[in-house]
N, C-alpha and C positions, 0 to 999 in steps of 0.2 A: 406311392402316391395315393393321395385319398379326398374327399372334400372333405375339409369341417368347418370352412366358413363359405358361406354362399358368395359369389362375385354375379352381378351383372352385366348386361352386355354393355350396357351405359359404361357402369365404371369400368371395367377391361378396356372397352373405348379411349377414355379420358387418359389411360396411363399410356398407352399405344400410340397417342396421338403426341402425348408430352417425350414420347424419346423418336418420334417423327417414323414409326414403323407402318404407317398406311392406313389404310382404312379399314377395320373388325370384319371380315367376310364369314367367319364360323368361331363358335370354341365350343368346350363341349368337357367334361373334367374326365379327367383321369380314376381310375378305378386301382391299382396299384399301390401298393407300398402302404405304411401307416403314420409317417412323421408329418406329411406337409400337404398343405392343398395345391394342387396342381391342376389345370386348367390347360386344353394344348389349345392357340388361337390360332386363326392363316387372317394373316391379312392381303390386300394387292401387293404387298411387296415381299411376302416372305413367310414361312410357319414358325412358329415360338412357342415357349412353353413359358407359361406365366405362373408361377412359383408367389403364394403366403406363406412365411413360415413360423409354425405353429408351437415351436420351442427353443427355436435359436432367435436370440438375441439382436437388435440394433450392434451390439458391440460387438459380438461372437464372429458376425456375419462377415464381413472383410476379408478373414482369414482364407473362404472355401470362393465366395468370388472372385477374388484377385489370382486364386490359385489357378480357378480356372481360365483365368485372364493369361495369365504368365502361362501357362501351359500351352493356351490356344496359338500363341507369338513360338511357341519352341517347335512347332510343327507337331502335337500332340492332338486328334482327331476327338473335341470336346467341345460341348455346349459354351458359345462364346457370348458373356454377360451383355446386356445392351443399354448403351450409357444416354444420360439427357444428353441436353446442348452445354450442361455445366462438365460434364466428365464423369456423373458419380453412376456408378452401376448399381447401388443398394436405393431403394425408392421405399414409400408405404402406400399402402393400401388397406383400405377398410380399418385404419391403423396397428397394421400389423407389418413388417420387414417383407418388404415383395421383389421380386427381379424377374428381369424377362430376357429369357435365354433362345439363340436361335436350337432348332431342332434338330436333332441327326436323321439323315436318309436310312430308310431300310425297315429291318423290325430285327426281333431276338431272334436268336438262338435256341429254341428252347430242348433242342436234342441234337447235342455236341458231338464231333465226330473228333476226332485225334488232331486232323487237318485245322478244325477250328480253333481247339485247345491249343494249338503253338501259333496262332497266331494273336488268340489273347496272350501267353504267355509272353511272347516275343514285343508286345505294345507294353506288356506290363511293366516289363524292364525299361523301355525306351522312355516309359512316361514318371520310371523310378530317375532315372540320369536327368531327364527335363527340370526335375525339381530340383533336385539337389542344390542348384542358388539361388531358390526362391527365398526371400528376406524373411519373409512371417513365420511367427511359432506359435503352436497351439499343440498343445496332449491330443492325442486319441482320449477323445470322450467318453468313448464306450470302451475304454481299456480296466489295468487292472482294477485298479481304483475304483472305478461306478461295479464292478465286478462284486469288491468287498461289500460296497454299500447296499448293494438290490439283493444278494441273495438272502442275508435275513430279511428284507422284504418280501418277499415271493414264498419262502421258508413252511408257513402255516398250511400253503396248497398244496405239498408235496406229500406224497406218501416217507416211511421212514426209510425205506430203500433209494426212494431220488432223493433225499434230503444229504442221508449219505454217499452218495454218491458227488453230488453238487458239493460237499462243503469237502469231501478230499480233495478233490479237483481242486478247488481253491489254495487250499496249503499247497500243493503240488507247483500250481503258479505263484504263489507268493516267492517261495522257495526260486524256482526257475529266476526269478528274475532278479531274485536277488547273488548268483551265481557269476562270475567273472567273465566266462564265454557267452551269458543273454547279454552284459554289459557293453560287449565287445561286438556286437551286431551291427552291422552295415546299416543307417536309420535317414530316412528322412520323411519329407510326405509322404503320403499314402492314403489309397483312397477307401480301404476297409471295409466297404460294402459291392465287393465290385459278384455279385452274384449274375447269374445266364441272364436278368431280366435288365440290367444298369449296362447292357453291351448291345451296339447293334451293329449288323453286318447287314451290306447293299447286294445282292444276292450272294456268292461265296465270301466277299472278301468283307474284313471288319473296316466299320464305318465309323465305330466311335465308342468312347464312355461317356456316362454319363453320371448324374445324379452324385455328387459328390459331396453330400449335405452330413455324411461321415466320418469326412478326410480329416484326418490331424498328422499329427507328427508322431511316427511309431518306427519298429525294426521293419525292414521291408520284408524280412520271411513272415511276420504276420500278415504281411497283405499276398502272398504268395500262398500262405495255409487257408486262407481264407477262399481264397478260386478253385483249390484246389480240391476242398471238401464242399465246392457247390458245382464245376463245369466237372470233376473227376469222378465222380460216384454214381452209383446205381442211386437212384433217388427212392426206390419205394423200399430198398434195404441200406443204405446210406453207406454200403461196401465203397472203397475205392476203385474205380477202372485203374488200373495197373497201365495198359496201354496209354489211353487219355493222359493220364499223370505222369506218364514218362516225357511223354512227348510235349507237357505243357512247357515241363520243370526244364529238359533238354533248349528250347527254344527260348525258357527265359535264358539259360545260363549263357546260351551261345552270345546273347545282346550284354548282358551284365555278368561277368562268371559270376558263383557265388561262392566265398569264403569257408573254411573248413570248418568255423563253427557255426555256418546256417548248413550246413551237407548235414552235421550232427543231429544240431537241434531242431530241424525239420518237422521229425515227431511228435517233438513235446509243442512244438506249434502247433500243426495240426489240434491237437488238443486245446490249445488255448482259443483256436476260431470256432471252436465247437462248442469250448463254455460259454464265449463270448455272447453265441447267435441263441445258445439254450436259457442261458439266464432273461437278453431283452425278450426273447419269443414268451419265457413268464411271464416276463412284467406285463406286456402286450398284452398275453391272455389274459391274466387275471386280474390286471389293472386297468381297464381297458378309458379311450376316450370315447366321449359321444363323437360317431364322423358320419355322413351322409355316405354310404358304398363302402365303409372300410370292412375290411376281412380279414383279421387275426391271424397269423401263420400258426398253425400246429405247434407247439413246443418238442412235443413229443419226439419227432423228425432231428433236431440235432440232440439229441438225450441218446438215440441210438449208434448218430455219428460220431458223440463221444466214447460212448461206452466201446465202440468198435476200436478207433482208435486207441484207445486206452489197452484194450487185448490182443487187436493186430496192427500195431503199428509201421507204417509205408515208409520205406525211404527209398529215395534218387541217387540211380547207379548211374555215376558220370560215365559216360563210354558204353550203356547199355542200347541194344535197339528199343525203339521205343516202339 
């Protein structure tokens, strides 16, 4: 979450008032994240989070709010889109793609105990089954593809040791996926971004996901490598907790088992939620937009969790203590 277009109290107002959500008592913007202006509002009847989005489309958009529509109906604990008197959830503002989503209770996470990790893991599978007859299709955006496209973009910043490092990784996934057992991957929605900061929990117990302005249609073990190298590791050495990741992965499986070629190919995920996060966190740095509070993530931070991975890779022993 970031600003990079200013909103008024006036016009927050006017959109608040057209989906009949009460009268503006506070907003105040979001400091967090780097894709979208986000703005959290309370009105008399309720708190919201008021969302421009700063690179997803009129067109695009349908796909991540109806999901979180369908979701919210499956008994899945996620920001539920807030519709006119016409029915449509997608609005504009300042002319730009806006929605207004109600807010989740609580706050992060932001230093995970084993106890927390299975019960992300445990919602994470629950909200892999929820989707599964969701009607819409959409790629992972930020999958291999924009993967191929941005590194020689980003390419010219890097010293010749990240360069090589970043373009074997590449071949490495291109390779991977093009393989009979990635092909064969249990896939549906997923939300791709689901990092300590996109989860809230109401004092022990989790309250919700959120921000799902990443979600496409990928394997579910990349959104399972993806939690795992943000709620599982040591963050200032990007190690894996072995504990944490037991007990994430243990908790998914007990709600969704997972199939013999995600037990496998685990690692080489891992790997791929690490280039994934290392490539955008370049483009971020080095490409940056103009945004009022935005703050760049490190690159450097998953350049380590790859390189680790890549030397000690983790996998989940079904029937282990966790």
């Amino acid at each position: 979450m970031a600003v990079f277009t200013e909103v008024s109290p006036q016009e927050a107002a006017g959109l608040l008032s057209n989906l009949d959500l009460g009268t503006l008592q506070s907003m105040h913007g979001a400091t967090s994240g780097i894709e979208n202006t986000n703005y959290f509002v309370s009105t008399d009847k309720g708190d919201y989070v008021l969302t421009l989005f700063e690179r997803l489309s009129h067109e695009q958009l349908p796909f991540y709010l109806n999901l979180m529509h369908h979701l919210a109906h499956r008994g899945i604990p996620v920001p539920a889109p807030q519709a006119n008197a016409q029915g449509e959830i997608l609005h504009t503002l300042k002319g730009k793609p806006a929605a207004v989503v109600t807010r989740l209770k609580g706050r992060n996470q932001l230093a995970p105990q084993a106890a927390d990790c299975a019960q992300v893991g445990a919602m994470l599978a629950r909200m892999h089954e929820a989707g599964q007859d969701y009607p819409h299709q959409q790629p992972n955006l930020r999958g291999l593809a924009w993967w191929a496209e941005t590194i020689p973009v980003v390419r010219p910043h890097l010293s010749a040791d990240q360069a090589a490092l970043i373009e074997s990784e590449l071949v490495f996934q291109q390779e991977l996926a093009r393989s009979a057992s990635y092909k064969a991957l249990p896939s549906g929605p997923i939300h791709a971004d689901l990092f300590r900061d996109n989860v809230m929990f109401d004092g022990p117990v989790l309250s919700g996901f959120f921000d799902f302005y990443f979600a496409g249609c990928d394997t579910f073990g990349f959104d399972i490598a993806v939690c795992l190298n943000d709620w599982c590791i040591d963050l200032d050495t990007g190690a894996i907790d072995p504990i944490r990741a037991q007990a994430f992965v243990a908790a998914y499986d007990a709600q969704r088992q997972l199939t013999d070629d995600e037990l496998v190919l685990l690692p080489a995920l891992l790997r791929s939620a690490a280039l994934r996060f290392w490539t955008s966190r370049l483009w971020d740095y080095y490409l940056p937009r103009d945004a009022a509070m935005l703050k760049p993530h490190d690159p450097a931070h998953f350049e380590r969790v790859l390189t680790l991975r890549r030397n000690q890779p983790w996998s989940y022993q079904r029937g282990a203590a966790a």
